[in-house]
C-alpha positions as CSV (number, residue, x, y, z in Angstrom):
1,X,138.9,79.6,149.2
2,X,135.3,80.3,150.1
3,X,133.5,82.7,147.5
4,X,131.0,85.5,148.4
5,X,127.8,86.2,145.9
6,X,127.0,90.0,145.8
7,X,124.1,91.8,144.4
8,X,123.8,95.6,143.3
9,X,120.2,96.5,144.5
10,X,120.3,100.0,144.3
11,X,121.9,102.6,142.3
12,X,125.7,104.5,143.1
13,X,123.7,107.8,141.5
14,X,124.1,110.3,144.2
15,X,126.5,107.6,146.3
16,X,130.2,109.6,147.3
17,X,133.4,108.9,145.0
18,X,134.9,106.5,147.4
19,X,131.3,104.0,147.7
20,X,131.1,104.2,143.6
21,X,135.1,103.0,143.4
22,X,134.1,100.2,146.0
23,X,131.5,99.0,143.8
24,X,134.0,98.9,140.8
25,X,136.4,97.3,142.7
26,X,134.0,94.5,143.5
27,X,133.2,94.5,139.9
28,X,129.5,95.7,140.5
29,X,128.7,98.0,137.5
30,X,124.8,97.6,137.0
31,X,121.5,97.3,139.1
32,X,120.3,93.6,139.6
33,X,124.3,92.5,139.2
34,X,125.7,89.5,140.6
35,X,129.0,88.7,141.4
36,X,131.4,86.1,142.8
37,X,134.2,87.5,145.2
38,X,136.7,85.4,147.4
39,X,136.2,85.6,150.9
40,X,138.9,88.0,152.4
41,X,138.5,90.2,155.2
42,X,138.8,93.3,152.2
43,X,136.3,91.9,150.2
44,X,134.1,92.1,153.4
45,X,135.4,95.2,154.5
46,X,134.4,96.8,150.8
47,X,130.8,95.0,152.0
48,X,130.4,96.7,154.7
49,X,131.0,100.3,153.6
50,X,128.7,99.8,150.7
51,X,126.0,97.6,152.6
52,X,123.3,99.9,152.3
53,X,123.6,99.3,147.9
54,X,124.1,96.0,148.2
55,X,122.9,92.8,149.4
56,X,124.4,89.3,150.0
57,X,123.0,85.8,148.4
58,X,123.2,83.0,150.2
């Protein structure tokens, strides 16, 4: 299946409980992280309600 890369470019400090336990869920921990994620409609869902702390890599 098709993969996703993610990047945490700003900080879950002052984010609500729910956007900091999306981050973990896609594995994001630290500033500057990248990850790998399968392309599901969750995964992209989970995306879009952090969008504004992450960005997407081509």
């Amino acid at each position: 299946m098709a993969t996703i890369k993610i990047k945490q470019i700003k900080s879950r400090i002052g984010a609500p409980k729910d956007q900091k336990d999306t981050l973990r869920a896609l594995g994001l921990h630290k500033i500057s992280q990248v990850v790998e994620v399968e392309d599901t409609p969750s995964s992209r869902g989970m995306i879009r309600k952090v969008h504004h702390l992450v960005s997407v890599i081509d």
